[in-house]
N, C-alpha and C positions, 0 to 999 in steps of 0.2 A: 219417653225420655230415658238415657241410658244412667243407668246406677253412677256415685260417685267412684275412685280411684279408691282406694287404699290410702291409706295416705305415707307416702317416699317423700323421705327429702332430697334435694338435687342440690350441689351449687347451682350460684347463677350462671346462664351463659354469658361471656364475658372475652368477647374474640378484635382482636384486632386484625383490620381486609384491608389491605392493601391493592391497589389494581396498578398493572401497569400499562403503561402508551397501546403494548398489541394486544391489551386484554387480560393478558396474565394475571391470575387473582393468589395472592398469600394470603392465607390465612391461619392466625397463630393466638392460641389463649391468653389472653393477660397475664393469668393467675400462674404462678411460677410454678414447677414441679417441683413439691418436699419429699425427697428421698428420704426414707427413714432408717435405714440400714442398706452397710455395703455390700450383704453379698447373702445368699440364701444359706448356708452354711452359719454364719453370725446371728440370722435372724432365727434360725432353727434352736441355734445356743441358748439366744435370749429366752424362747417361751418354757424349752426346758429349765431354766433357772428360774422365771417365775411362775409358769404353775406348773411342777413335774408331774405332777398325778392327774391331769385332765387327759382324754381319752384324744389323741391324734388322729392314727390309722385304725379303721375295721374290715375285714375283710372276710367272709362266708368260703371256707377251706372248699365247699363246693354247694351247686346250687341246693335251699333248702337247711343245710346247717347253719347252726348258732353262729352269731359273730365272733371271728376272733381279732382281736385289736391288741393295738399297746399304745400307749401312754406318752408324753414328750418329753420325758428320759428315759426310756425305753428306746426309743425311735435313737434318739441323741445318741445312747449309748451303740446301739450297732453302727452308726453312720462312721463314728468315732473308730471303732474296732474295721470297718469295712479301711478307714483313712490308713489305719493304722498296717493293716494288709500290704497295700500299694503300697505306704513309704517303705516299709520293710522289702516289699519287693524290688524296688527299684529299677524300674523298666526304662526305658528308652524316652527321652522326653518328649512329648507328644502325640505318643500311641495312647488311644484311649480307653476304656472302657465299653466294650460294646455289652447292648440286654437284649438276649431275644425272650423278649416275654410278655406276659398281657402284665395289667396295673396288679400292685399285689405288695403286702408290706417288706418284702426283700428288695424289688424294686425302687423303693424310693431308699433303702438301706444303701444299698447299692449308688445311686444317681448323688444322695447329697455326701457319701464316704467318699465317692470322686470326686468330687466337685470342693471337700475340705483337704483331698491329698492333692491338691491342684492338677488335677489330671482330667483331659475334658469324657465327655459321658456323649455315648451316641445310643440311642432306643431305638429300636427297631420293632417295626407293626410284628406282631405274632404271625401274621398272616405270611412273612416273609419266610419263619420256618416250618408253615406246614403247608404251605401250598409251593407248589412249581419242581417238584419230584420229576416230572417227565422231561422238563428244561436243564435238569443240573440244577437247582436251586439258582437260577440265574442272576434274578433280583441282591440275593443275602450275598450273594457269591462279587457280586459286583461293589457290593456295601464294605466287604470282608478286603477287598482287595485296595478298594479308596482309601480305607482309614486306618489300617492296620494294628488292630487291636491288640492290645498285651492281655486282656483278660477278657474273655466273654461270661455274662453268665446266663446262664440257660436254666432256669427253673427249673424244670420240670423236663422228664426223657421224651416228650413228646418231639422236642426242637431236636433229637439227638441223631439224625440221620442226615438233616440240613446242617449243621454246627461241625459235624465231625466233616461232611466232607469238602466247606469252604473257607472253615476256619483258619491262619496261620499255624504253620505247624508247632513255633516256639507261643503262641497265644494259651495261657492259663485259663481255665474253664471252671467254674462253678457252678454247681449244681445240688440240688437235694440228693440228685439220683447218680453221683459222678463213676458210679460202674460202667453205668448206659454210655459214658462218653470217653472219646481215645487222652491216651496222655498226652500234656501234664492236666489232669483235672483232680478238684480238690470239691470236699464236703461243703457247703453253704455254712451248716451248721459249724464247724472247724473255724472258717473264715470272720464268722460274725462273734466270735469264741477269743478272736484273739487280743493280748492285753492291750491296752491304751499306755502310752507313755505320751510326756508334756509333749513332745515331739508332733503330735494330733492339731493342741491348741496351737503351738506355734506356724503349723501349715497355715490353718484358717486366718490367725494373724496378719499372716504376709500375701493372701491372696489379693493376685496383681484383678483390678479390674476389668481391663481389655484385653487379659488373656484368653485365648480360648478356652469356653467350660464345657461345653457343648458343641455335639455336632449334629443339627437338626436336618433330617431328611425331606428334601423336598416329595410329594406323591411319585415324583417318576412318572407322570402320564404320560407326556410330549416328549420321552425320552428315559436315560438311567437317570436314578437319582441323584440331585446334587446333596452336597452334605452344607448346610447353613451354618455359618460361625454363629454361635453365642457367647456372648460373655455375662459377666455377673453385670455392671454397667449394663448393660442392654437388660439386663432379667427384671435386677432390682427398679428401674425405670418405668417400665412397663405395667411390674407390679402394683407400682405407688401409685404411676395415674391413674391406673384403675380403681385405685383403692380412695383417692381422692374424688371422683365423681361416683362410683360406682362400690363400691367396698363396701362401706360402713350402712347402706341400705341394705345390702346382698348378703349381708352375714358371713362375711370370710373368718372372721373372729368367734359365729358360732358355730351351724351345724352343715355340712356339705354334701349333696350324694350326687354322685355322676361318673359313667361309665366311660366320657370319651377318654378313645386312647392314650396313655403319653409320650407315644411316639412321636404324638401329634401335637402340634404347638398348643393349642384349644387346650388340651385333657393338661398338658403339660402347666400349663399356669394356674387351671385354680388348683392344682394340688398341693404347687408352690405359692400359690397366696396362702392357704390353709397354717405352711410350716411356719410363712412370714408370721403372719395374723393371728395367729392361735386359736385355727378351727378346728372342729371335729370332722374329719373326713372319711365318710365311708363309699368305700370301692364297691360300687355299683354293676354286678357279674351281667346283668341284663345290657340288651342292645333292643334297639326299635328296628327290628328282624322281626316276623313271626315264628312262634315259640320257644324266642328267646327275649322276647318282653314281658313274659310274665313273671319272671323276675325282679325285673325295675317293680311293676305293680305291687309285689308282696314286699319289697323293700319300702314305698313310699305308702304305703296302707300302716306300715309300723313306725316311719320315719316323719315327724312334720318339719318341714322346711319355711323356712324363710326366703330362701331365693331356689329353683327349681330352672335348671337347661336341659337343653335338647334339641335335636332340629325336627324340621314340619312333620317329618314322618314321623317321630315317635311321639308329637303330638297329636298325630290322628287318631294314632291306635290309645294314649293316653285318653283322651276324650270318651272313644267309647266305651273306654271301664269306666270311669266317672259317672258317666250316664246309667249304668246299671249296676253302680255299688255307689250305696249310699253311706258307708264305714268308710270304703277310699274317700268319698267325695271331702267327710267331714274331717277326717286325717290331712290331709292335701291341702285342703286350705285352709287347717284352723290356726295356722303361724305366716302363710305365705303372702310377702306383697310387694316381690320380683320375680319375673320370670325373662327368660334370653333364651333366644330362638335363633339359628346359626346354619349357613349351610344352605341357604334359598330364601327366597320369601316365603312369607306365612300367608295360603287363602285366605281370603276375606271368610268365606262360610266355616272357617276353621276357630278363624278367630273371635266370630261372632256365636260360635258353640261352647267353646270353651268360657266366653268371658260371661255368657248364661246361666253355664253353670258356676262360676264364681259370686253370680249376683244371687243367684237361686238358695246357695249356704250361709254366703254372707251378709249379702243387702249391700256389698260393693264389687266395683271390678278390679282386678291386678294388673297392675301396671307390665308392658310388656314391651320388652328394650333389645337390642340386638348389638353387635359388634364388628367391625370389620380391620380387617388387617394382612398380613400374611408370612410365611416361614421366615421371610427376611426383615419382619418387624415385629420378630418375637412373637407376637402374639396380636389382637387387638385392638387398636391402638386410636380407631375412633368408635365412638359408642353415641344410641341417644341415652342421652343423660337429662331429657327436657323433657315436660311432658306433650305428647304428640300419640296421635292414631294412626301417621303415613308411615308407610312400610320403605325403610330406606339405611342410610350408610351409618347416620349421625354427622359427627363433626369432630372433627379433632380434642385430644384429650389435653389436659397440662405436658407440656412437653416436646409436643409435636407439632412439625411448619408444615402446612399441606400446601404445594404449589399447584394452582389448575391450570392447564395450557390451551386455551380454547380450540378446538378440533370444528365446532361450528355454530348456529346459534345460541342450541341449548344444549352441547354437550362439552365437557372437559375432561383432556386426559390428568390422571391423579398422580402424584408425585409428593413423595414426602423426607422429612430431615428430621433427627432429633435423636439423642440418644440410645434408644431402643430399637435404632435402624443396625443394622448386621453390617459389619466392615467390610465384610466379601464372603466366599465359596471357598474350603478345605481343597489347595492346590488347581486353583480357577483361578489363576491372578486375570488370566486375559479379557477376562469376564468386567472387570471390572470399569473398562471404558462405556461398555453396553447397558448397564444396570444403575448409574449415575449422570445426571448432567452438568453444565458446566458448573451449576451454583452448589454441588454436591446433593442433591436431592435423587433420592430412590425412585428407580422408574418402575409403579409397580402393575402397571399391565392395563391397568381400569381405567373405564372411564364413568364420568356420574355428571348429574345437573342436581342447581335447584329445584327444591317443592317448590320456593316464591323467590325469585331473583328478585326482589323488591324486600325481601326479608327474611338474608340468609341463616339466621338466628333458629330459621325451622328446620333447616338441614339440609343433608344431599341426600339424591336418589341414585342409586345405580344404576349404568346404564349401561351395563355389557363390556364384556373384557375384552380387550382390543386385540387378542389371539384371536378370539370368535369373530372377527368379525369378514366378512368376504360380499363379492360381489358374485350377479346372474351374470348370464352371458351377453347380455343385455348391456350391462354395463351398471346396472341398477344394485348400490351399496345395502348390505342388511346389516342391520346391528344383531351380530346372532344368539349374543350371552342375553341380553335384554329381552329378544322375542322369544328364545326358550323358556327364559323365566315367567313369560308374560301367557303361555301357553300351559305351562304346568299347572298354572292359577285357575285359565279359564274352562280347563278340563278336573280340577280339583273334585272329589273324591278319586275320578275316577281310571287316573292313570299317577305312576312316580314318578318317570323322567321318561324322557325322549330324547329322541338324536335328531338332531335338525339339518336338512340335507340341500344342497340346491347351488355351492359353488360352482363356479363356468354351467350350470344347467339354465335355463329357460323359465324354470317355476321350482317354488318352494316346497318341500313334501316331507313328513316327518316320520319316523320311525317309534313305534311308541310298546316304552314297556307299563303294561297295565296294572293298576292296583284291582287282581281278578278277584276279591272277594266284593270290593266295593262295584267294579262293573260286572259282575254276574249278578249281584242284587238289581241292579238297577236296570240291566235289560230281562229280568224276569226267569233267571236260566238256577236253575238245580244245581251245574257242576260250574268249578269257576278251576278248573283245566286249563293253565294255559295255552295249550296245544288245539282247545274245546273253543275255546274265546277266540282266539285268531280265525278260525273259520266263521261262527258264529254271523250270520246276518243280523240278528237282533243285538248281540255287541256291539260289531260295528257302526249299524244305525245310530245305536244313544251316542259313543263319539262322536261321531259324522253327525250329530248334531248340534253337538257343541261347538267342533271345527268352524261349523256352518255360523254360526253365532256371533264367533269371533269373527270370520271374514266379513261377514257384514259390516263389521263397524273397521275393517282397514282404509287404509288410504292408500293404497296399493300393492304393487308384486313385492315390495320389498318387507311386505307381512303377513300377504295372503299363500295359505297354507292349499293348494290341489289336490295332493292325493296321500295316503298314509297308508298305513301299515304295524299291525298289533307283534311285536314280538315273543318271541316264546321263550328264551333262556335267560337267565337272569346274565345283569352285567357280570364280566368276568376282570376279575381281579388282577391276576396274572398276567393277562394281557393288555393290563395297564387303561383298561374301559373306565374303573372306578375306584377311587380312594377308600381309604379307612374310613372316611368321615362320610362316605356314598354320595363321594359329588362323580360328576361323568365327565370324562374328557372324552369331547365329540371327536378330535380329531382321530382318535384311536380308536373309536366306536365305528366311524365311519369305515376305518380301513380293514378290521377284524370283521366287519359286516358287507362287505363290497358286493355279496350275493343279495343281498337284501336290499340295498341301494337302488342296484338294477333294476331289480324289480319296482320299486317306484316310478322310474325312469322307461318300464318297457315303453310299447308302440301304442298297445292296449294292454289297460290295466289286467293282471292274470288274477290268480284266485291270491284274497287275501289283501290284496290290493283296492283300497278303495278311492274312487275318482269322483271326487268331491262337487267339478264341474257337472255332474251327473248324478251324482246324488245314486251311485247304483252300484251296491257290492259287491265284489264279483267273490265268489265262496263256490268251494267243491260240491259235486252236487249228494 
């Protein structure tokens, strides 16, 4: 019998469903949304007036050093000084702020000093100024040219070869290192340096709420980036509901660690719940990358948390330190009893190892919650907030009308309303008949069903985004976001994602990038190469067994997988294969890999190709 919970308090669920004549289900909380503050900038004020010496931001100047932190007048005071920059500079109204840089206490100096000169703030992944040199920096360059920034800042000389040559020529540049970068650039330290006049408080005063604060970048996979309007209204909303079902269990008000990016809407709110809340927030240098997680591990081996996120893959590699450090284990869990998991489903054997060792320290298990949302809904915006073991959507928070549109017995496209929805796209007006229907609801791509249509109170499940989804040649419809998902599971250790192949084709067939340290253990092999593994017959084999496993239990071509194929290069970023957050856009996967395809697709399977109907790997001799 499985250990007790931890004990989280929830509200109750508390939803009012509405159906109508063709089906269409609303669904919308009782319980009203208490906004508690207007605007991130105000709320940031508040904590530095009541407790200015508690510890805000920390941040490791690089992997291995001491933390270096400041405090929420400290923070206050440069956000203020950054406010105080802008007004004095007086730029053009609605050029905003751009940051190319990773999380770091300048960056959020930067984002709320915009955000009090009423001037909106656009972040941009790191990865924009160090990768795509051979493109022309194409990506930043496209960024650079939508929004038209009056200041960029650039940390660090790393971004100074990207920045210099697609930045505006009249755009102001901040940097530590402002030699590294063309004129006008100006010292960080200068900048954060300079005095406050009341002129600061009166900004934040009069910040309008539906103005733009923000310009949130879409991944770009399916195309260039769009830039997402935010406003404070959409921020602060977002924030509260969370903080109403989910906050005050999660400890936004205490202690925080977490690497995802802020460029990204994810990384972007709990850091701003942190300034709302009055948490302690430490910038987390590690990623669930190998050998760059063991960072996250020596941060949380000194760090005990209350609430702890990440997606599936950094809870793999989390798990097996747990497993062999028994100082992490007891560090980890001796405050923790939330955890959120983001970015896929979490395997069942993943989650039945980790919640082992939770019962193994404590003699209970940690509750384990997820969120969904997306760039155009701030952040979000449904969570479970109930307790449950199914791996799925949640349900709508205080604040937010989810309309479902039934597409067929059990599935519904997802549609939602509510303040914390984004008014539109930075110069996209056209966009706006496409992304809306007629009752103003956001069309946001998904579709999901109940766990119990007899008691929707348990929640939704995802059920593949309606991008993904395509037909064989056949005629025979696949839900492709759902059966990818459903495949990474049933191959869990031992692959990270795949590309799932088989529009206008005859049969299904996947392309698979392997987790080669977990499938070289497991087919019994020394080197876990991934150039080694894709020839590999005994690789193969252990997949092609699992494949096998699963087709057994489908219901036909429109899940059964034929033949695959082990990848050797990791997804590529640049060519728009995978997000900051390491989700994969299949469609771009598909077309950057077209040699790979084919091969799926030959006459007779070639080497490397395994055909599943056959059970017979074909591998170089």
């Amino acid at each position: 019998m499985n250990a007790p919970y931890r004990e989280v308090e929830f509200p109750p669920v508390n939803l009012d469903i509405q159906t109508r004549d063709d089906g269409t289900i609303i669904m919308t909380p009782h319980d009203a949304l208490d906004v508690g503050c207007t605007s991130v900038p105000a709320g940031l004020a508040r904590q530095a007036e009541q407790q200015p010496d508690k510890l805000h931001l920390a941040e490791r100047p690089e992997p291995g050093a001491d933390w270096v932190g400041v405090t929420f007048a400290q923070m206050k005071a440069q956000a203020d000084s950054f406010s105080q920059f802008l007004l004095d500079l007086g730029q053009e109204a609605g050029r905003p702020v751009l940051i190319v840089s990773g999380n770091s206490v300048a960056h959020a100096a930067a984002r709320y000093g915009a955000m009090g000169a009423r001037v909106p703030v656009c972040p941009v992944s790191s990865n924009y100024g160090l990768l795509g040199v051979k493109g022309g920096f194409e990506r930043l360059r496209h960024v650079m040219e939508m929004t038209r920034p009056a200041v960029v800042l650039a940390e660090s000389a790393a971004f100074a070869e990207a920045v210099n040559a697609t930045a505006p020529e009249d755009a102001v540049i901040i940097s530590t290192v402002p030699q590294a970068y063309r004129a006008p650039s100006l010292a960080l330290s200068d900048v954060l340096a300079t005095p406050v006049t009341s002129a600061v408080a009166d900004s934040i005063a009069s910040i309008d709420p539906d103005a733009p604060t923000a310009y949130m970048l879409t991944s770009g996979s399916t195309g260039k980036p769009k830039a997402v309007i935010h406003t404070q209204r959409m921020i602060t909303a977002n924030l509260y509901q969370g903080w109403q079902v989910l906050g005050r269990a999660a400890g936004w008000d205490d202690t925080l660690l977490e690497w995802l990016p802020w460029s990204h809407v994810s990384g972007a709110f709990s850091s701003m719940a942190a300034a709302i809340f009055g948490g302690t927030f430490y910038i987390d240098g590690g990623k669930p990358l190998p050998g760059l997680f063991d960072e996250t591990i020596r941060n949380l081996s000194e760090i005990p948390l209350k609430y702890f996120t990440n997606v599936p893959a950094g809870y793999a590699m989390l798990v097996e330190a747990l497993e062999s450090d028994a100082d992490l284990r007891r560090v980890f869990f001796s405050k923790l009893q939330l955890m959120l998991y983001g970015g896929a489903g979490l395997p069942q054997p993943l989650f039945d190892r980790l919640q082992g060792l939770a019962e193994q320290e404590t003699g209970r298990r940690i509750f384990m919650t997820t969120g969904y949302g997306a760039t155009e809904t701030t952040s979000g915006c449904m969570s479970i907030y109930f307790m449950s073991e199914k791996v799925g959507i949640g349900l709508p928070m205080p604040g937010l009308s989810v309309k479902m549109v039934p597409i067929d017995s059990e599935r519904y496209e997802l549609r939602m309303k509510g303040e914390m929805v984004t008014p539109g796209y930075l110069n996209r007006p056209e966009l706006e008949s496409q992304i809306r229907d007629a009752d103003g609801y956001y069309r946001i791509g998904d579709t999901a069903s109940f766990h119990d249509p007899a008691d929707p109170g348990q929640g939704l499940a995802f059920a593949g985004r309606m991008a993904e989804e395509f037909k064989l040649d056949t005629g025979t419809f696949v839900s492709g976001g759902a059966l990818r998902a459903e495949l990474v599971k049933a191959m869990a250790p031992l692959v990270q994602d795949l590309v799932l192949c088989g529009e206008n084709r005859s049969y299904l067939a996947v392309l698979i990038w392997p987790n080669a340290k977990a499938l070289a253990e497991a087919a019994g092999l020394a080197s876990a190469d991934p150039d080694s593994l894709a020839g590999s017959a005994a690789a193969l084999e252990v997949v092609a067994e699992r494949l096998a496993a699963h087709t057994a239990q489908c219901r036909g071509s429109s899940e059964r997988i034929l033949r695959f194929a082990l990848l050797t290069t990791p997804p590529d970023a640049e060519a728009h294969e995978v997000s900051d957050k390491g989700t994969i856009n299949q469609d771009a996967a598909r077309r950057n890999r077209a040699d790979d395809v084919e091969r799926l697709y030959a006459a007779q399977a070639g080497p490397g190709v395994v055909d599943l109907t056959v059970l017979a790997p074909k591998t170089d001799a």
